[in-house]
N, C-alpha and C positions, 0 to 999 in steps of 0.2 A: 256468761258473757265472754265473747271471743277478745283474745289476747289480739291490738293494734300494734305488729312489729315494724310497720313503717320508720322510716329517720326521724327523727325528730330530737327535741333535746334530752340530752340524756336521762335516764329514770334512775331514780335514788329510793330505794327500798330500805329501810334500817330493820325495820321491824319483819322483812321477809327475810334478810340476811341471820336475824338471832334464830326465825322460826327454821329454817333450814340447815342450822346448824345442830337443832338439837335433833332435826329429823333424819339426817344423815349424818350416821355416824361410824363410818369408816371410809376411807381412801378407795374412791372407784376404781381405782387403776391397780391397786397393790394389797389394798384389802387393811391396810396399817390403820390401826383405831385409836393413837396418839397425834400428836401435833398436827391436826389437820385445821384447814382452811381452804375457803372458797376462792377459785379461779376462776375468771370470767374468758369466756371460751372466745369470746370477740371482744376485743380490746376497746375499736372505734365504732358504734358506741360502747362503751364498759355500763351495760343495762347491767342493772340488779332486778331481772326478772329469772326466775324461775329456770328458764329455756338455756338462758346466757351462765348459768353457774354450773359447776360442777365441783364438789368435794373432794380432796386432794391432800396427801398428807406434806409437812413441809411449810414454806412460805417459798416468796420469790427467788431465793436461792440455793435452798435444798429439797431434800426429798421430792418427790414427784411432781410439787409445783414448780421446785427450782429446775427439773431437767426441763419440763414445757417449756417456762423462760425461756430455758437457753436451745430452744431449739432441737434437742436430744432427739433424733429420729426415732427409736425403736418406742421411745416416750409418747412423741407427738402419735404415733402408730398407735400407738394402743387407746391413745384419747379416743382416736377416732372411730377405732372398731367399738370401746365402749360406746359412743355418741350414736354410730348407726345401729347399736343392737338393744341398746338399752334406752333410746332417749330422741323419741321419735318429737317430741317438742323442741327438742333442737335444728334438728334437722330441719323441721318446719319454721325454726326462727332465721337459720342459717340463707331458708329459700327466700326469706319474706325480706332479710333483711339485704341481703348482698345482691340479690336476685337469683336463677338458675344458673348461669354458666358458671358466673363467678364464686358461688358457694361448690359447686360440683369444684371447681377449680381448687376450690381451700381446703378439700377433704382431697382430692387426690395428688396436692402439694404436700402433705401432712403423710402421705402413706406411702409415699417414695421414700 
């Protein structure tokens, strides 16, 4: 069954959240196998789907998730090239959810 990334109200996954914690188990961006936690790649909606997560060591303001927080270019860059090379379910969540211009817009605001 095809994933609906339409707007709609938010989705709350708990039970996806523990399953993909135990299935990714190291930080995509840095490769760090401690203190990791899921970031949610789009904020508005903050979906707990699959698409919208990525594994990150750190919380909201250290390690790898705290530099995305805060905006960290060389960070926000690497998100992305992992996003386009590794995670083609994003990418397609990113077109479905934002549309095309404006997700093209959000990966080339993110790699400047």
């Amino acid at each position: 069954m095809a994933t609906d990334f339409k707007r709609g109200k938010r989705i709350r996954d708990k039970e996806l959240l523990r399953v993909l914690h135990g299935r990714w188990r190291s930080c995509a961006l840095c490769g760090r196998t401690d203190h990791l936690s899921l970031h949610h790649i789009l904020k508005h909606p903050r979906d707990d789907i699959e698409a919208n997560l990525v594994m990150v060591c750190g919380d909201g303001v250290q390690g790898c998730h705290g530099r995305i927080e805060a905006h960290h270019g060389p960070t926000e860059a690497a998100l992305v090239n992992y996003i386009l090379a590794e995670r083609s379910d994003t990418v397609l969540y990113l077109r479905m959810t934002l549309g095309l211009d404006a997700a093209a817009e959000w990966i080339q605001l993110r790699m400047s």
